[in-house]
N, C-alpha and C positions, 0 to 999 in steps of 0.2 A: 339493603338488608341481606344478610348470611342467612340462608336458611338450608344447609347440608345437614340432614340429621332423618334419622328412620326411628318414629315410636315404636314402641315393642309389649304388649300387656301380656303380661304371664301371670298363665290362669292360676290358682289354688292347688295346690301340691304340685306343680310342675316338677318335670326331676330336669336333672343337669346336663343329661344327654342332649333334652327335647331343644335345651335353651340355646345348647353350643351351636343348632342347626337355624337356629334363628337370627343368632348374630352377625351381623354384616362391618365391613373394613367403615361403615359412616360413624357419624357423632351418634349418640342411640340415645331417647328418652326411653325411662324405662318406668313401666306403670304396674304395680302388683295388682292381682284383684283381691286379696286379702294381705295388707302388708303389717300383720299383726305378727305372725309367725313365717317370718323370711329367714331363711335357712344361709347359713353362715358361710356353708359351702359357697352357694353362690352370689354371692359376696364377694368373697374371695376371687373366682371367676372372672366376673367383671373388675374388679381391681386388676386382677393380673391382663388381663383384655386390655386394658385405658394403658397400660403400660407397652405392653409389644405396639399395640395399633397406633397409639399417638395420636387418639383422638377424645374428644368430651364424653363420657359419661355421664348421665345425670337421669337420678331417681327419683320420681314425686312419691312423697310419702308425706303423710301429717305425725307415723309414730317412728319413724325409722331414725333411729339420731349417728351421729357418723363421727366418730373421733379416731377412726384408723385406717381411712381408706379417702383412697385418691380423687374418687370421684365426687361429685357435690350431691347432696338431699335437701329436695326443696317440696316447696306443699303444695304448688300449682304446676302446671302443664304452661303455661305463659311465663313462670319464672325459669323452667327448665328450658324453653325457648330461647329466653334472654341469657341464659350464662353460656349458651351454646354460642350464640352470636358474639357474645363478650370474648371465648375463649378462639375463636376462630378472629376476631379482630387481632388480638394479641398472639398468635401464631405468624399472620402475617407482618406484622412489625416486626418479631421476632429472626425474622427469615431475612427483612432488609440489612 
């Protein structure tokens, strides 16, 4: 089993400064603590992030819905596990 990845939970108004100092070159789950009003900026953020780094992104949210953005939203912390590992198998194929 793939298990390269650093959780990340960002507190309630975080700003975007706090978050860029949090991010690391790995696969990152990412956990709000209120993910009712998550701010677009960082959003953003993390898309453009999944895009330079070349790595998985993945949000648990139960309201957060994603029609524009590269990374996945999922409702458990064991699904965002699993598409980590799915997308880290498929890099490696990718690479043969």
């Amino acid at each position: 089993m793939i298990n390269k990845f650093e959780k990340i939970l960002l507190k309630k108004n975080i700003l975007l400064g706090n978050i860029k100092k949090k991010v690391s070159k790995n696969n990152l789950i990412i956990e709000f603590e209120d993910d009712n009003n998550i701010n677009t900026e960082i959003l953003d953020f993390f898309n453009s992030h999944m895009k330079k780094s070349k790595k998985s992104i993945v949000i648990v949210s139960n309201t957060l819905k994603n029609d524009r953005y590269l990374f996945s939203v999922v409702p458990t912390f064991q699904e965002a596990k699993d598409i980590i590992e799915i997308e880290e198998i498929e890099r490696l194929i990718n690479e043969e």
